[in-house]
C-alpha positions in Angstrom: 17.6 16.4 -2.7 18.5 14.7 0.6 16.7 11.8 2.2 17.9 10.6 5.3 16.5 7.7 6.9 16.6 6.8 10.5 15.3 5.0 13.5 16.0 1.6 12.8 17.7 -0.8 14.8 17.6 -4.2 16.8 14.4 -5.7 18.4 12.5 -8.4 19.1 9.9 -10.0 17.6 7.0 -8.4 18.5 8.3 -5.3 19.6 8.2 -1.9 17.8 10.5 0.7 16.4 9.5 4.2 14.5 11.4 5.2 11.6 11.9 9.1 10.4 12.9 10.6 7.2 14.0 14.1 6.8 13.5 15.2 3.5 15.2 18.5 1.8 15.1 19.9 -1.9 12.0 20.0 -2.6 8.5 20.6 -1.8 7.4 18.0 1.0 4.1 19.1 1.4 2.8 18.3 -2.1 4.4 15.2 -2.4 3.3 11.4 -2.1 6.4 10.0 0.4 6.8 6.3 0.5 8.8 3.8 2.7 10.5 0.8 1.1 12.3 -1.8 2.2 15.2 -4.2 0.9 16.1 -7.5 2.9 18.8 -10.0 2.4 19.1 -11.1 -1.2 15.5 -9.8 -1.6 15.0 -6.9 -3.9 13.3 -3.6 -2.8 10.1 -3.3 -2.4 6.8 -1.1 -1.8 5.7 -0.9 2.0 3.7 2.2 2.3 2.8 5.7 0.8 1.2 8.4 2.4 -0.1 11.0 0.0 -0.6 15.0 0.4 -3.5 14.5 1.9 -3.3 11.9 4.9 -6.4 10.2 4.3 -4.8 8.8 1.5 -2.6 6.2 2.2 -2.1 2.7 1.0 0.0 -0.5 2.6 1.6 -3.3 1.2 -0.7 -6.4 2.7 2.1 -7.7 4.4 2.6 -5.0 6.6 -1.1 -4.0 7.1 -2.5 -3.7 10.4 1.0 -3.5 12.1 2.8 -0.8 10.6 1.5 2.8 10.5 2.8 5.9 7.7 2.2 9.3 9.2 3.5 12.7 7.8 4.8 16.3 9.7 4.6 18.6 6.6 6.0 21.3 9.0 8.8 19.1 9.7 9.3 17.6 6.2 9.3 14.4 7.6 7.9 11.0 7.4 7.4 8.6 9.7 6.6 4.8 10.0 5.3 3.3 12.8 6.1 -0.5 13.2 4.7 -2.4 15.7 4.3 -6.6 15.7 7.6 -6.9 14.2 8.8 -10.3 13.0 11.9 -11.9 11.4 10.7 -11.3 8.0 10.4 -8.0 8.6 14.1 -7.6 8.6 15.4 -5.1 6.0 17.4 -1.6 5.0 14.4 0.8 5.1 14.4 3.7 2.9 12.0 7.0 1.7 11.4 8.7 -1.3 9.0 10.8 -3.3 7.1 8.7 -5.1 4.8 8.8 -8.6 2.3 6.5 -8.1 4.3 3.7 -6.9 7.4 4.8 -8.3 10.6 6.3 -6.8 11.7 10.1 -7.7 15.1 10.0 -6.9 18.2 8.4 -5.8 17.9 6.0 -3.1 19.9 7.4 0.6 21.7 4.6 2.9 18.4 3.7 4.6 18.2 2.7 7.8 18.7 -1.0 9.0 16.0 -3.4 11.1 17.0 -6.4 12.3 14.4 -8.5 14.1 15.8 -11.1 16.1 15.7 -13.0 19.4 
């Protein structure tokens, strides 16, 4: 299994960056993918999960409204769409399968936002 995270960068507040996550190993399309995210001395946690079927999709509240999960099941990739960015959105953002809420495999190296003037 291989995630790989990327996209990230520095902007702004208020500006907007997209994230991708190629995904090999096993089968994308019938998988729930989620993004999390880990800031500094925060612990991980849940930001968004986009199930099989795209109508299903759930956000964490404090990214609701500004950041947007999407899915290319042809690709085997996932994407997130952040727009409105601020400080506290600042964080190593990673992928993975997901059970319900939970994480199927090993974490990959993410991919870093910083959001600063």
């Amino acid at each position: 299994v291989q995630l790989v995270e990327s996209g990230g960068g520095l902007v702004q507040p208020g500006g907007s960056l997209r994230l991708s996550c190629a995904a090999s190993g096993f089968t994308f399309s019938g998988s729930t993918m989620g993004w999390f995210r880990q800031g500094p001395g925060k612990e991980r946690e849940f930001v968004a999960r986009i199930r099989s079927i795209e109508s299903l999709i759930n956000y964490a509240d404090s990214v609701k409204g500004r950041f947007t999960i999407s899915r290319d099941n042809a690709k085997n990739t996932v994407y997130l769409q952040m727009n409105s960015l601020k400080p506290e959105d600042t964080a190593v953002y990673f992928c993975n399968k997901l059970q319900g809420y939970s994480a199927m495999y090993p974490w990959g190296k993410g991919t870093l936002v910083t959001v600063s003037s």
